[in-house]
PASEBA-1860 file (N, C-alpha, C; in nm, 3 decimals):
! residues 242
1> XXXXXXXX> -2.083/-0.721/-1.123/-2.132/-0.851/-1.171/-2.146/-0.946/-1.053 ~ -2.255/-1.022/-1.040/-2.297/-1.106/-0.925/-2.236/-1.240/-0.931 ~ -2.208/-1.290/-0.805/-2.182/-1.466/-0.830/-2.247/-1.499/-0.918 ~ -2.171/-1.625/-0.973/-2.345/-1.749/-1.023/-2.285/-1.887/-0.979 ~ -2.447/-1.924/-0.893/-2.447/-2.058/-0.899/-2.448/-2.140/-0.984 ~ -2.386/-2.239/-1.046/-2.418/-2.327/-1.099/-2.352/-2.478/-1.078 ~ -2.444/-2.573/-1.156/-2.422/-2.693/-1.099/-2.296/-2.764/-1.234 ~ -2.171/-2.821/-1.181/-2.042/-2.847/-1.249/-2.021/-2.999/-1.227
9> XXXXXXXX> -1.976/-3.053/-1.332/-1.893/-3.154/-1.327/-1.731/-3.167/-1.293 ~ -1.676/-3.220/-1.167/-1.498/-3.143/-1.168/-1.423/-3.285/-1.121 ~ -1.277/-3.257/-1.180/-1.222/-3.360/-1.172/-1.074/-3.314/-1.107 ~ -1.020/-3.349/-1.015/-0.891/-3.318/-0.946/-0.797/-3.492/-1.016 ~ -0.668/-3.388/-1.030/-0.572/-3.517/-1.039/-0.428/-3.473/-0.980 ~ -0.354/-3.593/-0.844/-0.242/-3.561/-0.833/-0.117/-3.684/-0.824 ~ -0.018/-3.650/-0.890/0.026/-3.693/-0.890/0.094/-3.811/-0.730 ~ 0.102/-3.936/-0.780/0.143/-4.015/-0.675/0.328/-3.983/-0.597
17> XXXXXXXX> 0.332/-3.983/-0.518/0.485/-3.999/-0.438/0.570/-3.888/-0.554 ~ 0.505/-3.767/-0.549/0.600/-3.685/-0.637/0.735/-3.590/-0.564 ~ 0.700/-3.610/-0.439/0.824/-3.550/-0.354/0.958/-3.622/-0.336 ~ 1.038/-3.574/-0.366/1.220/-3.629/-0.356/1.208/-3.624/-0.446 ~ 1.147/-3.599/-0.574/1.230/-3.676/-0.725/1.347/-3.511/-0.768 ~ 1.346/-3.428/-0.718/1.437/-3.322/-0.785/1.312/-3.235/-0.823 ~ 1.365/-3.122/-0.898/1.323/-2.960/-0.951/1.275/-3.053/-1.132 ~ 1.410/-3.112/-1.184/1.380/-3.108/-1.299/1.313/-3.216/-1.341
25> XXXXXXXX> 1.308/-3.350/-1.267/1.186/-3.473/-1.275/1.085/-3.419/-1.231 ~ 1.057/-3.304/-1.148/0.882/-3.295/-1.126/0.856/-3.184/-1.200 ~ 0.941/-3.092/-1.265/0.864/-3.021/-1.377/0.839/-3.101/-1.502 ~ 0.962/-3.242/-1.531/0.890/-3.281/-1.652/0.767/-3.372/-1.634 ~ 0.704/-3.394/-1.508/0.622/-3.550/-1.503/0.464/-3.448/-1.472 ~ 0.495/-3.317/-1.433/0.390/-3.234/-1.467/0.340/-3.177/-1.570 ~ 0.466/-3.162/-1.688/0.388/-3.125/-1.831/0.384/-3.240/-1.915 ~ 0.425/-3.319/-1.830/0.366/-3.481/-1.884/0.250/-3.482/-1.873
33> XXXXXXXX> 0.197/-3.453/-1.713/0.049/-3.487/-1.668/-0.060/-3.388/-1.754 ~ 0.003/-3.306/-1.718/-0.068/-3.175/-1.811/-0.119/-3.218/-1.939 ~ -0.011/-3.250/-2.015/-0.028/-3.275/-2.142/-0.117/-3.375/-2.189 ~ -0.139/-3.464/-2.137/-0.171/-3.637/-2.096/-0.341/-3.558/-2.080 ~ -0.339/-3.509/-1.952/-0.509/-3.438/-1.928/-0.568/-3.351/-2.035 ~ -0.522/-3.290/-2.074/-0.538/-3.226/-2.174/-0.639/-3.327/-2.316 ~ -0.543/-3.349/-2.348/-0.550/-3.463/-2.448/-0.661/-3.523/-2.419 ~ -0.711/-3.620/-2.270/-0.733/-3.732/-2.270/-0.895/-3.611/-2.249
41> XXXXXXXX> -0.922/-3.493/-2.233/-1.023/-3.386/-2.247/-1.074/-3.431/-2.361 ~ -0.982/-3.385/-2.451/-1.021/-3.346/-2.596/-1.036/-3.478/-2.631 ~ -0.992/-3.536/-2.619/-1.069/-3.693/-2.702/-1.215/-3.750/-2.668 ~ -1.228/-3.705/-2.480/-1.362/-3.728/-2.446/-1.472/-3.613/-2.529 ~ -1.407/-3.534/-2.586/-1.539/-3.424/-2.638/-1.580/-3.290/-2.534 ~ -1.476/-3.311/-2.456/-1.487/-3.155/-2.362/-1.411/-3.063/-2.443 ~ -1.442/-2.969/-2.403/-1.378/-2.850/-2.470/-1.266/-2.813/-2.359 ~ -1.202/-2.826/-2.378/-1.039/-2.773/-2.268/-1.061/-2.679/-2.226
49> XXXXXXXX> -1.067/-2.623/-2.345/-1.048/-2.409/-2.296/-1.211/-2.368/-2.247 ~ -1.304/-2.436/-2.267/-1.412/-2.405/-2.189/-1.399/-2.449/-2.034 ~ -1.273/-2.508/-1.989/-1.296/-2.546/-1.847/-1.229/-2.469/-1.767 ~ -1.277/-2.485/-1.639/-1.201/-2.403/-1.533/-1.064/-2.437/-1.476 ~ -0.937/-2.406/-1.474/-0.810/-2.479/-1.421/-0.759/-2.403/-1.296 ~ -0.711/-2.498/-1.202/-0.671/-2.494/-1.117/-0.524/-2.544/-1.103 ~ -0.423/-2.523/-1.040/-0.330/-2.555/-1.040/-0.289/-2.632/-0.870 ~ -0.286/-2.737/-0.882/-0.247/-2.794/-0.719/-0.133/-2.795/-0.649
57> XXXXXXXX> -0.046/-2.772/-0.778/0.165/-2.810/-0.710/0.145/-2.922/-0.788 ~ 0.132/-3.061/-0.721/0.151/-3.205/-0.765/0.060/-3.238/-0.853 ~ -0.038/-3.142/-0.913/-0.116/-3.228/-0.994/-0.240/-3.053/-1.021 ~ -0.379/-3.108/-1.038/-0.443/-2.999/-1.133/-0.613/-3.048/-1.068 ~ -0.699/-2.899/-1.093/-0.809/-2.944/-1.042/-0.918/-2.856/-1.182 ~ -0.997/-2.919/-1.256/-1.062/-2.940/-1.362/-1.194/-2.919/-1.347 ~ -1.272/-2.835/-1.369/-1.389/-2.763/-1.346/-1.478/-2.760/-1.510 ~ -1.565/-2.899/-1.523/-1.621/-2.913/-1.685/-1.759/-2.778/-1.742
65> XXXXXXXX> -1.738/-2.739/-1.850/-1.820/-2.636/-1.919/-1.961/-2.668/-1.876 ~ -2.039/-2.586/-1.813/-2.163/-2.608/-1.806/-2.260/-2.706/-1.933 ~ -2.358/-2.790/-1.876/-2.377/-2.914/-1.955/-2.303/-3.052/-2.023 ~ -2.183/-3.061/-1.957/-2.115/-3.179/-2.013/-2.159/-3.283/-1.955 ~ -2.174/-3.430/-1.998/-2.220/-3.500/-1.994/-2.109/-3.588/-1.887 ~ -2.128/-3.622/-1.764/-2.040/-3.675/-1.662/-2.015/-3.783/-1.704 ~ -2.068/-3.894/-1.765/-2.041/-3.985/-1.839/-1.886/-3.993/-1.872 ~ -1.862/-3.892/-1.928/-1.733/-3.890/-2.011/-1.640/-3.875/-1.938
73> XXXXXXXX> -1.666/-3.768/-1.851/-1.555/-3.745/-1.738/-1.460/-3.929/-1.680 ~ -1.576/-4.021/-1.695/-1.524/-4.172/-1.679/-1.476/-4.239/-1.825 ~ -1.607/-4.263/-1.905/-1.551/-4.313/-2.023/-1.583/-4.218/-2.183 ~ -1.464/-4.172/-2.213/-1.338/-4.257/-2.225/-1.200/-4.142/-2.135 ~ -1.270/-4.082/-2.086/-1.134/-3.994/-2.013/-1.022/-4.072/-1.923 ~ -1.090/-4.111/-1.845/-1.014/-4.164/-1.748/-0.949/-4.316/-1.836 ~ -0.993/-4.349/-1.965/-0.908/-4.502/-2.015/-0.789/-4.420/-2.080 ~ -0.826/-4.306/-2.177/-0.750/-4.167/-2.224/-0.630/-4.138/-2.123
81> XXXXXXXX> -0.654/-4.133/-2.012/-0.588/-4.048/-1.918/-0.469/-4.159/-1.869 ~ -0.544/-4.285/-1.883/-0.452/-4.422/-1.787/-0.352/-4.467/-1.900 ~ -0.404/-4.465/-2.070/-0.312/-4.531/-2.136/-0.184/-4.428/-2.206 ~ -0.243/-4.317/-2.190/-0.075/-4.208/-2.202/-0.047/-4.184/-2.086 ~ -0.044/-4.247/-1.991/0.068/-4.237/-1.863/0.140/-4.374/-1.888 ~ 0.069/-4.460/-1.914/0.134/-4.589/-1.947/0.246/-4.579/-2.043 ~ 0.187/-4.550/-2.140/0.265/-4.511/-2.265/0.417/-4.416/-2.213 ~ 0.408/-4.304/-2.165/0.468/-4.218/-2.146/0.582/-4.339/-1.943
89> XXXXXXXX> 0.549/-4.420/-1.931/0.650/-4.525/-1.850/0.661/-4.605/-1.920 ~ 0.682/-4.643/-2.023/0.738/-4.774/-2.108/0.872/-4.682/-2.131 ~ 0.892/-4.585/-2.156/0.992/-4.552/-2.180/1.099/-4.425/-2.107 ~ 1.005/-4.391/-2.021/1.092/-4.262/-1.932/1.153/-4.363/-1.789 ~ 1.259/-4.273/-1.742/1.307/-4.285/-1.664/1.247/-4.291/-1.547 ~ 1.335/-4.402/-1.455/1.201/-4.418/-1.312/1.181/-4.290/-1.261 ~ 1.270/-4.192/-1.240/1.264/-4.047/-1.188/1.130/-3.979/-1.241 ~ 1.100/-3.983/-1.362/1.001/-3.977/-1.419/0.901/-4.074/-1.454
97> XXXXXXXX> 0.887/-4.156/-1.427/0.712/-4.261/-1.418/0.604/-4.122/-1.308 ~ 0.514/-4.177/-1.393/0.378/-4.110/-1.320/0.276/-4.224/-1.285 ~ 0.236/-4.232/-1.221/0.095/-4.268/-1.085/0.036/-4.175/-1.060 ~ -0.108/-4.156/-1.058/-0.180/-4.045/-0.998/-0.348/-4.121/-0.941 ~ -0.372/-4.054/-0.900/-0.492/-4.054/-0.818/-0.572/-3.952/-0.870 ~ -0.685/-3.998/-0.864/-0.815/-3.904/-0.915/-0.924/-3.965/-0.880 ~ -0.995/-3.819/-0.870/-1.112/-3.751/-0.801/-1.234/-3.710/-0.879 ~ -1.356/-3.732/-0.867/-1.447/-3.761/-0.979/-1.577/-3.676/-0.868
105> XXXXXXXX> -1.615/-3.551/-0.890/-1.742/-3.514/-0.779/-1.840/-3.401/-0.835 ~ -1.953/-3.361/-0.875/-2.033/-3.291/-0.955/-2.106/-3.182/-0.817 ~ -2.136/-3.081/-0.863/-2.251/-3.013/-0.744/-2.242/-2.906/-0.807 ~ -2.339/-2.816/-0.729/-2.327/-2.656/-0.755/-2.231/-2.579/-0.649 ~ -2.109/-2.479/-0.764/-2.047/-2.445/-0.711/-2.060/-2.247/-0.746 ~ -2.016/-2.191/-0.693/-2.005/-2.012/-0.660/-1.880/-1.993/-0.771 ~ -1.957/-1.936/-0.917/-1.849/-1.866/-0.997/-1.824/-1.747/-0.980 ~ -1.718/-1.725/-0.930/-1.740/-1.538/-0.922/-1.683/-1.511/-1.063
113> XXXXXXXX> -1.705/-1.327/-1.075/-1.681/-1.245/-1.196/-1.530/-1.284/-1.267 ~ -1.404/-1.307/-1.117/-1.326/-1.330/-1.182/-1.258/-1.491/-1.277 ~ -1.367/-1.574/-1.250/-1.382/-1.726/-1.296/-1.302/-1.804/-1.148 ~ -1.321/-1.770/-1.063/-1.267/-1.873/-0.971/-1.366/-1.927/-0.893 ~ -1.372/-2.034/-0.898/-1.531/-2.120/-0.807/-1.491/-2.130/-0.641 ~ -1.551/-2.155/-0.601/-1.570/-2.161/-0.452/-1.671/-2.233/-0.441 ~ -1.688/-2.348/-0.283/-1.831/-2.426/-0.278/-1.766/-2.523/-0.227 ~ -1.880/-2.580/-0.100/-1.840/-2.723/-0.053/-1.807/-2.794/-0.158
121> XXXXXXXX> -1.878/-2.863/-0.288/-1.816/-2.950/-0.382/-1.684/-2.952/-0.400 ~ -1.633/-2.826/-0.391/-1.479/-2.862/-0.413/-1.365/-2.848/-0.267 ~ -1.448/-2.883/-0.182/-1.412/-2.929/-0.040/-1.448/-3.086/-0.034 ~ -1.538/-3.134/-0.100/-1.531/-3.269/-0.135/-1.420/-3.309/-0.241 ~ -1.411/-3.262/-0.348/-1.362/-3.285/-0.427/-1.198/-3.330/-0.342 ~ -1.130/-3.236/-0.259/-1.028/-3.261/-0.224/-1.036/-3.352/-0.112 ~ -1.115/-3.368/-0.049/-1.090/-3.485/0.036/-1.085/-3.639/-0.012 ~ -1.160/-3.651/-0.137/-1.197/-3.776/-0.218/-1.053/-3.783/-0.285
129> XXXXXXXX> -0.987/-3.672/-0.325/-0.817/-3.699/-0.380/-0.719/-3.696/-0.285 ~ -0.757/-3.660/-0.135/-0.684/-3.720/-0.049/-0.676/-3.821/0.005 ~ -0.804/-3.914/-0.048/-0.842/-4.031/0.065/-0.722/-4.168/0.091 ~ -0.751/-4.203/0.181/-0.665/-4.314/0.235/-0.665/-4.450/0.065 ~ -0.841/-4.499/0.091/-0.814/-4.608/0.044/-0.797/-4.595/-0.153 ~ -0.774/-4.453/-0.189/-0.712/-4.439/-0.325/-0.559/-4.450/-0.301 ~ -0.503/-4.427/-0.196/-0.378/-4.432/-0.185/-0.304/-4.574/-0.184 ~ -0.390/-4.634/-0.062/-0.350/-4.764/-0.057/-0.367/-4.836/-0.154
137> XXXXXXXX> -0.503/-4.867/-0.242/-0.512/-4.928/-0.405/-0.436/-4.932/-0.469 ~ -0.405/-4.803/-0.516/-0.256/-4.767/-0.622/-0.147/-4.837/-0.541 ~ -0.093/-4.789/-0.455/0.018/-4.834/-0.423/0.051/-5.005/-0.415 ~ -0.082/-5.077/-0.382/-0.064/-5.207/-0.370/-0.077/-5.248/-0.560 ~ -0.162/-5.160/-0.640/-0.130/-5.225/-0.780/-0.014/-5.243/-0.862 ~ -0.026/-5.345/-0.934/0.063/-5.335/-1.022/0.085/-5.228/-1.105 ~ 0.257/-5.186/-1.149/0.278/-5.118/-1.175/0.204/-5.069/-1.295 ~ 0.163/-5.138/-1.369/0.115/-5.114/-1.520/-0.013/-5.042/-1.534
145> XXXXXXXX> -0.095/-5.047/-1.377/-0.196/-4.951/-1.327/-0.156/-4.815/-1.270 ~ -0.172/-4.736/-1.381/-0.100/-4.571/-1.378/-0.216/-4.492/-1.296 ~ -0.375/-4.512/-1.220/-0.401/-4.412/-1.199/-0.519/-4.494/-1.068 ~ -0.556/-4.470/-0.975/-0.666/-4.496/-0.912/-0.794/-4.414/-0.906 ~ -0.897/-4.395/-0.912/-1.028/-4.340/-0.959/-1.095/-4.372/-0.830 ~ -1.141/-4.203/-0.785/-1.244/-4.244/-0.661/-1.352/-4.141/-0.749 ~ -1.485/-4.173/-0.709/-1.581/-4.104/-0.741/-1.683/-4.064/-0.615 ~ -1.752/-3.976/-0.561/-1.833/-4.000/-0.506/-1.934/-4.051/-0.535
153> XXXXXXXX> -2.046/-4.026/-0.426/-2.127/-4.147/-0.390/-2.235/-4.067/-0.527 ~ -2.264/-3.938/-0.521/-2.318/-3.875/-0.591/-2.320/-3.856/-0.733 ~ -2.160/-3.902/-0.798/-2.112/-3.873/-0.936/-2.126/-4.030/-0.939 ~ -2.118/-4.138/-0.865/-2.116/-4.290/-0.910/-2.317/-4.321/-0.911 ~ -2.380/-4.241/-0.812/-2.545/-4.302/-0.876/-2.550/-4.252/-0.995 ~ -2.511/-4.141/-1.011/-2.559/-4.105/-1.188/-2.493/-4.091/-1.312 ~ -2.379/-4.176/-1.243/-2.305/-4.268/-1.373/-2.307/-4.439/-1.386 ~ -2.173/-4.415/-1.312/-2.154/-4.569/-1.306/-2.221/-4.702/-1.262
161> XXXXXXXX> -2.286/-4.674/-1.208/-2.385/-4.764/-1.145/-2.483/-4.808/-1.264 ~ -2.516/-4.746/-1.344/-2.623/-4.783/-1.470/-2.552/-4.848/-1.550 ~ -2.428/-4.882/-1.571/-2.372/-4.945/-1.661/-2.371/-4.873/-1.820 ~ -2.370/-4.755/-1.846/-2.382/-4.671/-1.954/-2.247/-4.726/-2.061 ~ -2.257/-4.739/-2.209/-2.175/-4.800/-2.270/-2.025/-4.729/-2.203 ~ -1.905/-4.841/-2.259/-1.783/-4.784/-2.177/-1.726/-4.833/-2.048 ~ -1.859/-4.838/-1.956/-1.878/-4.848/-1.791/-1.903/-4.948/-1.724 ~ -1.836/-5.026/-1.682/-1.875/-5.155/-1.650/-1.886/-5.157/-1.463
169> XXXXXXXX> -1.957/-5.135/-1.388/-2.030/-5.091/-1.270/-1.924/-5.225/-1.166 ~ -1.899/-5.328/-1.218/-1.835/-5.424/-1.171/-1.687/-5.395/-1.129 ~ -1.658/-5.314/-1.235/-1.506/-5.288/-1.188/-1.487/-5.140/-1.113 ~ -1.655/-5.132/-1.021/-1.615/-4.987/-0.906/-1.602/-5.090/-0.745 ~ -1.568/-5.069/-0.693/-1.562/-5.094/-0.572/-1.621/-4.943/-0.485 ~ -1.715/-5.047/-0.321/-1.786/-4.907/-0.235/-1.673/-4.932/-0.147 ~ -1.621/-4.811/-0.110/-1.512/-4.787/0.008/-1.589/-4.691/0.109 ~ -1.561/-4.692/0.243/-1.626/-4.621/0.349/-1.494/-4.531/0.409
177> XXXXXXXX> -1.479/-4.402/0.393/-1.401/-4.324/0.451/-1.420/-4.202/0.549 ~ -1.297/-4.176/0.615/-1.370/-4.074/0.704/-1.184/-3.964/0.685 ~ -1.206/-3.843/0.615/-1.091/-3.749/0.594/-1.116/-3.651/0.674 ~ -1.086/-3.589/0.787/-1.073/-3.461/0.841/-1.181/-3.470/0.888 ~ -1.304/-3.384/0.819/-1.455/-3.341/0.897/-1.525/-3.445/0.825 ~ -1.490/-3.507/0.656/-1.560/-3.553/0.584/-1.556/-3.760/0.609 ~ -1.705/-3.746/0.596/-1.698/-3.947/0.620/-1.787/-3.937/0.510 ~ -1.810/-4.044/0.446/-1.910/-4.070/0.333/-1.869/-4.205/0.288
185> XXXXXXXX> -1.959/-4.296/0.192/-1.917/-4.385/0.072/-1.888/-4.315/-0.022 ~ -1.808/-4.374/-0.098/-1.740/-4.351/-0.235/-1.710/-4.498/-0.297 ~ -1.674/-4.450/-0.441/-1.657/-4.562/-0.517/-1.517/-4.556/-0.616 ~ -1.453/-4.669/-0.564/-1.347/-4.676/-0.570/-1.316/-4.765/-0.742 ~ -1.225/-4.724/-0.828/-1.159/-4.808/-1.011/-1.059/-4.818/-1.017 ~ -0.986/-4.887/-1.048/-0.851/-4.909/-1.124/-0.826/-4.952/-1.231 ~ -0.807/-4.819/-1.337/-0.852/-4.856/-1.480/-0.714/-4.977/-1.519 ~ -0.767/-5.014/-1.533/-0.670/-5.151/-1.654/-0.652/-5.222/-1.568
193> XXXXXXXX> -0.682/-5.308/-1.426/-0.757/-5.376/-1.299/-0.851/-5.471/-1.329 ~ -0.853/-5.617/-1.360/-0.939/-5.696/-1.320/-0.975/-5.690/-1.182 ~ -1.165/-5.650/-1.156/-1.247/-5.666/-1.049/-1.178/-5.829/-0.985 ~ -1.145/-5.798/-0.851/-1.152/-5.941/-0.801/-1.222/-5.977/-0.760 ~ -1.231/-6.130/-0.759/-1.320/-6.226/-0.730/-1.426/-6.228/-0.620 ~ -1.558/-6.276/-0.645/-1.621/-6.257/-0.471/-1.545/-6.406/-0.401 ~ -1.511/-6.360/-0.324/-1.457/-6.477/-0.247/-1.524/-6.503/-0.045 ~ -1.579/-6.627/-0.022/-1.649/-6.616/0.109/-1.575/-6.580/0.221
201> XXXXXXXX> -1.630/-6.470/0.291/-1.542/-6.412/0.374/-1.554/-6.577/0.522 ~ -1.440/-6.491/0.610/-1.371/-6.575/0.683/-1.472/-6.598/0.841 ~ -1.481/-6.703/0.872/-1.553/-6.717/0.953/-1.538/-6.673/1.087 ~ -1.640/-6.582/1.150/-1.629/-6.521/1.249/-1.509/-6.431/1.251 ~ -1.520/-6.357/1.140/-1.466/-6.225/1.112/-1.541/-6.148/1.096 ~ -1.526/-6.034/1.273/-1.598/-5.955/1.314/-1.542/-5.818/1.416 ~ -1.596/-5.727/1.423/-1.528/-5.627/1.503/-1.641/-5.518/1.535 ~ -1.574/-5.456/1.624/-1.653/-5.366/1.708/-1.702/-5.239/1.603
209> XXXXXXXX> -1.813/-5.189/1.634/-1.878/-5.082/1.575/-1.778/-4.914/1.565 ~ -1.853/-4.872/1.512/-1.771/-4.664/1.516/-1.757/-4.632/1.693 ~ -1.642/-4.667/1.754/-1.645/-4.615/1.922/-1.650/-4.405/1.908 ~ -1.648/-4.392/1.828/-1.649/-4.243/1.830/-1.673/-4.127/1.711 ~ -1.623/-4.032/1.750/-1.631/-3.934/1.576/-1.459/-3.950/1.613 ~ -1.420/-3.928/1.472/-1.294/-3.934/1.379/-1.250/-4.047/1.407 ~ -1.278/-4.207/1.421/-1.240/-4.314/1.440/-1.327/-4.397/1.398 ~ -1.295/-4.508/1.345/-1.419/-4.600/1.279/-1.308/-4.740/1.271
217> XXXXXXXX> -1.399/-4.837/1.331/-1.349/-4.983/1.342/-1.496/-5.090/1.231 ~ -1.385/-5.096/1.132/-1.451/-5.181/1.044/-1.474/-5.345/1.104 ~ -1.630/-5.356/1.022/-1.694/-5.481/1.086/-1.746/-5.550/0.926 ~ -1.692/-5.702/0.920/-1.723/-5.738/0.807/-1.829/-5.871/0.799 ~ -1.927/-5.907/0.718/-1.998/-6.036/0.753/-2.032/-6.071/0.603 ~ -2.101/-6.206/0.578/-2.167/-6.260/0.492/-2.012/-6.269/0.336 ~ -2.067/-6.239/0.267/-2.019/-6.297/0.117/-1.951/-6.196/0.055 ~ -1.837/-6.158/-0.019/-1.790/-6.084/-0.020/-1.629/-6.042/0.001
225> XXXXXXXX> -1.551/-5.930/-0.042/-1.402/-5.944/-0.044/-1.362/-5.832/0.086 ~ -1.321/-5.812/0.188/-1.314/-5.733/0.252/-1.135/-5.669/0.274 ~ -1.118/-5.507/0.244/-1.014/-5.510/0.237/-1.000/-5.400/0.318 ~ -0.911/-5.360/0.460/-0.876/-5.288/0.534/-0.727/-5.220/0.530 ~ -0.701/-5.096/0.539/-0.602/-5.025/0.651/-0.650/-4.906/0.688 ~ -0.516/-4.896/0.747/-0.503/-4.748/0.848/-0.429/-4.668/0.841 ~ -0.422/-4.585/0.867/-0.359/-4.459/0.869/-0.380/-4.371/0.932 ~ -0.305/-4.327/1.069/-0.344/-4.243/1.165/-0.460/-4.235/1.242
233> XXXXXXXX> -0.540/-4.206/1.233/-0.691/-4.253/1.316/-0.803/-4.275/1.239 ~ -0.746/-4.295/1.093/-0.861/-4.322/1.000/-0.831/-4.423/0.964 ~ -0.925/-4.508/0.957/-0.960/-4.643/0.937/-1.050/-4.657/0.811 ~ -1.045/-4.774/0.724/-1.053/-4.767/0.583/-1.156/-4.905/0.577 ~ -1.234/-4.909/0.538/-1.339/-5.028/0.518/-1.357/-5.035/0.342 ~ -1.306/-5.156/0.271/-1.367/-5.141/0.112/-1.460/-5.251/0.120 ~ -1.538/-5.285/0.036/-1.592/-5.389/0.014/-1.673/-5.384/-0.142 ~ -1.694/-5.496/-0.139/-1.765/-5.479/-0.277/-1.844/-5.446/-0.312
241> XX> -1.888/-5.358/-0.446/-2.045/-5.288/-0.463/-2.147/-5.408/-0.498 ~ -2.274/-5.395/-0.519/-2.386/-5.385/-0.499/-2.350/-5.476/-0.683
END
């Protein structure tokens, strides 16, 4: 039986700061997560057991049934996905609270006979759930914000950006990253997150251009919220979408 190409909708999710908690807090905050994804599937109208699963350690990588509508993969999955983690920290133990980060990226990927995909897309896929400025987001939100949402540049033109019911294009932010080999825009959510304000940036706040490959010095001008860090030699530029 031959590969097949085909073109997938996939979603990676991992859990935030899941190391130190013990053996028996990270097996329960994983069949938490599990359970939670699952669910928050089946309510969007995916078929579970039609998808492809992956297992990460800290979290899970989600491969949608040929023809699903990416739409959903945002709304209502990801509101699905944010309000039973919420739910599930109103009452568990801090050892057990969940935060996670997720990864939103579509392409054609290599099914082989035995159902395991292969394909740059899901070499994107993991760099977009590694990225800096999903890390830093979450961590600076309030607690009551259980998940940060990056999408690429590719899964946000032919969703979010149209404003499709559900989707409100205002509450994505464009972030500029550069992970390992991978640099690109992406678009950055924080479900249950009021978009902040445009506020006029600061006068003669300015900086030097990209001095190289794997280094990038953010440069900010005109109108607009500009939000920076760093981390090791990657440098993080957000700003507001369009």
């Amino acid at each position: 039986m031959e590969d097949e190409v085909a073109y997938r909708a996939m979603l990676a999710v991992d859990i935030a700061r899941s190391a130190g908690r013990g053996n028996v807090a990270f097996r329960q905050i994983r069949e938490v997560l599990a359970t939670a994804l699952r669910e928050a599937f089946e309510e969007s109208g995916i078929d579970w057991k039609g998808c492809l699963h992956a297992d990460l350690g800290d979290g899970f990588r989600v491969i949608a049934p040929a023809g699903t509508r990416k739409t959903r993969l945002i709304h209502p999955l990801i509101h699905e996905l944010a309000v039973r983690l919420r739910a599930h920290n109103r009452t568990a133990a801090p050892a057990t609270h969940i935060r996670v980060r997720v990864a939103l990226h579509a392409g054609d990927v290599v099914l082989g006979p035995d159902g395991e995909a292969t394909g740059q897309p899901l070499e994107v896929l993991a760099r977009l759930l590694d990225a800096g400025p999903a890390r830093t987001a979450l961590a600076q939100a309030p607690e009551t914000v259980t998940a940060s949402v990056l999408l690429s540049g590719h899964f946000y033109d032919e969703t979010a950006r149209h404003g499709y019911p559900g989707i409100d294009p205002d509450s994505f932010q464009r972030v500029t990253l550069a992970e390992k080999e991978y640099a690109a825009e992406a678009w950055l959510h924080l479900p249950g997150q009021e978009p902040a304000p445009h506020q006029p940036a600061l006068p003669g706040h300015t900086a030097a251009t990209d001095p190289g490959p794997g280094k990038m010095i953010n440069k900010a001008s005109g109108s607009g919220v500009v939000y920076a860090t760093q981390s090791g030699t990657t440098n993080v530029h957000i700003t507001r979408g369009a």
